[in-house]
N, C-alpha and C positions, 0 to 999 in steps of 0.2 A: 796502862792500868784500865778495865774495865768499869762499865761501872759497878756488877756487883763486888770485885776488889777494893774499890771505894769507897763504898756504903760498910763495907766492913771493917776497912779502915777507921772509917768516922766512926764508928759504931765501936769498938776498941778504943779511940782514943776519948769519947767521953765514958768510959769507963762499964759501958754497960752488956750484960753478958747475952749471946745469944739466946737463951731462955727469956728472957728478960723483954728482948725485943719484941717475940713473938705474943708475951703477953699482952703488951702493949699496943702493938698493932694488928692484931686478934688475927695476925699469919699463923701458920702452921711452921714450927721450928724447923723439921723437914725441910718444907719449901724457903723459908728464908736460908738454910742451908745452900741450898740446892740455888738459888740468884745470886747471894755472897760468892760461890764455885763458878758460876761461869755455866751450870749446868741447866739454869733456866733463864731467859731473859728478865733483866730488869724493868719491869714495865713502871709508866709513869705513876701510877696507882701505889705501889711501891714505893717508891724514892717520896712522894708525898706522904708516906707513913712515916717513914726513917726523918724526915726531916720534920714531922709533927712530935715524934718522941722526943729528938735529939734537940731540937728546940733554941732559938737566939742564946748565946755567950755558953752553948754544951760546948761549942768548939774552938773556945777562947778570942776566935777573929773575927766577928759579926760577918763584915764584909767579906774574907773569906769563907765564911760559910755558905753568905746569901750565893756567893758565885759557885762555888763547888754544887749546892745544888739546882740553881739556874742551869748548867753544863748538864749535870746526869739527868734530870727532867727531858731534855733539850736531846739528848742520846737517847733515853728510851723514849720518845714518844719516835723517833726513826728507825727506830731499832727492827723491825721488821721488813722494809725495802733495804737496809741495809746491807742486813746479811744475804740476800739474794744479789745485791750488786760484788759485794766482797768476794761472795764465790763465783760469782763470772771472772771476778778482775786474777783470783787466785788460778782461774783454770784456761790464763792467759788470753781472756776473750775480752777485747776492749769496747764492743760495741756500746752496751749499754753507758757508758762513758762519752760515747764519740753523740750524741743525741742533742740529749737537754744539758745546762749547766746547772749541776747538783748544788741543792742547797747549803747553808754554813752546817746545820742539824744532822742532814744525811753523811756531810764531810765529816761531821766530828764521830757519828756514831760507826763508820767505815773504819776510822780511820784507828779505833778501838779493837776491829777486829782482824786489821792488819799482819800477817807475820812477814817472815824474811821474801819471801818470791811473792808474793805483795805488794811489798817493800818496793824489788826488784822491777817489775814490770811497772810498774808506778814510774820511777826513775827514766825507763828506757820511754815510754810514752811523751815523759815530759819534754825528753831531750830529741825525740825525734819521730816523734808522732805528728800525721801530715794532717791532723784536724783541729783546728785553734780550739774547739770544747772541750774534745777527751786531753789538747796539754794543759788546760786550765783545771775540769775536774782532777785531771792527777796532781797538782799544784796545789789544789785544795786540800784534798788529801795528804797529803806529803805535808803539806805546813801543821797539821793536827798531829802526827806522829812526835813522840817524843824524841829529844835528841838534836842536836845541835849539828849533826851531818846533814840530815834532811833540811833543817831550814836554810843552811848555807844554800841547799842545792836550789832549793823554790826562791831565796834570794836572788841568785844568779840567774834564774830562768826570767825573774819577773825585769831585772834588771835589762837584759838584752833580746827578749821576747815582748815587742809592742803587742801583740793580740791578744797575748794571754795577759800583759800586763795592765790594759784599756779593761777587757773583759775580768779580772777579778780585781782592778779599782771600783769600779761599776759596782759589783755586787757588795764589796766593803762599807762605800758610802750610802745606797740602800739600806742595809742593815744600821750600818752607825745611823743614821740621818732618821730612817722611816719612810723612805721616798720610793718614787715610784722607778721602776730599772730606766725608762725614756729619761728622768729627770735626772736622777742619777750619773747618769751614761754623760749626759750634758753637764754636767758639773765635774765629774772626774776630768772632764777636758780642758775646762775652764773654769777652774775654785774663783774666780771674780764674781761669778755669778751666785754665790751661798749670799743669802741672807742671813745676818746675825753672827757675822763672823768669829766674833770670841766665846759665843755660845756651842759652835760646830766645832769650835777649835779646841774647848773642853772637852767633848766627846769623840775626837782623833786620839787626845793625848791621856785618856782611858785606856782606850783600844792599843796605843801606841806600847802598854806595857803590859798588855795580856798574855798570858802562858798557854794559852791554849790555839794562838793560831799565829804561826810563824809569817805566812804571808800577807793579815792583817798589820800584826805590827810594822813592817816593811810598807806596807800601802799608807798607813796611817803617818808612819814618820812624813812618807813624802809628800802626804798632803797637808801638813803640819810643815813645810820648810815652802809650799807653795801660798798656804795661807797667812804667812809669817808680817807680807808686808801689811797686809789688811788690817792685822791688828797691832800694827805699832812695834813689833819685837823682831 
């Protein structure tokens, strides 16, 4: 799903009509047509309007709300290096992939515009791509797709792939923690080393049940069965 599928979704189930929206957030119905389709991007400026109308208990789960749009914020503020990476990776060119390791933002808002040969060359990368980056970005990728085939697959990759699975522990614990990737990096190797252990170990078993990144929740279990003796359980 997209995020402007999303936003419309949300926008549908608190009961409110496209006319409506646009009054509200002083868009042009057109244009919020035209982001709800796919046919313009969701910019962050946007989803802070949608979530200013729709407003704490429109969509009956606080907490799902706050997440659904923390994630579309989080998509369109990447939303434009995305889709420049998406059509390299569609027009089977892995480089910009094989570089830097892409961020969780870039993964998620990628991994949105994903289709089937996409999909595809994502897979073959991961499985047999000779650069520990481009299998970890495509790993990254692949765990944000929806669907319970691909996460098996970035399971299994993280499980028997030590560099992809060192290199996106590292960036899990960053992100959960707030730390810096050198600090990080050290601690994914050695969880003895977290200060506050039942404090980090709330914020794994967060992460441990999120829907939005396959490869997190797999990093996050296992450092949740590494931090287990720290606190007593």
């Amino acid at each position: 799903m997209t995020v402007g599928e999303a936003l419309r979704a949300a926008r549908n189930a608190a009961g409110i009509s496209l006319c409506v929206m646009a009054t509200r957030t002083h868009y042009s119905k057109p244009y919020l047509s035209m982001v709800e389709t796919g046919k313009r991007a969701a910019t962050t400026e946007v989803v802070r309007a949608y979530e200013r109308v729709l407003g704490i208990g429109q969509l009956g789960d606080e907490v799902n709300r706050r997440n659904f749009f923390k994630v579309a914020r989080i998509i369109a503020a990447n939303t434009s290096i995305a889709t420049e990476m998406a059509a390299s990776i569609a027009g089977n060119d892995s480089g910009p992939l094989a570089v830097v390791q892409t961020t969780h933002g870039t993964d998620l808002a990628i991994a949105t515009l994903a289709d089937r040969g996409t999909v595809g060359h994502l897979r073959r990368w991961l499985d047999d791509g000779d650069n520990p980056v481009l299998r970890v970005n495509a790993a990254g990728i692949l765990a944000k797709v929806p669907g319970q085939v691909e996460a098996s697959h970035v399971a299994t990759a993280l499980s028997r792939d030590a560099e992809v699975r060192g290199r996106y522990m590292t960036a899990v614990v960053a992100r959960v923690c707030g730390l810096d990737w050198s600090v990080a990096a050290q601690l994914a190797q050695d969880s003895a080393g977290f200060p506050q252990p039942v404090l980090v170990a709330q914020r794994f078993a967060r992460e441990a049940v999120s829907d939005r990144d396959a490869g997190a929740r797999w990093c996050a279990a296992a450092m949740l069965q590494e931090l287990s003796p720290l606190i007593g359980r």
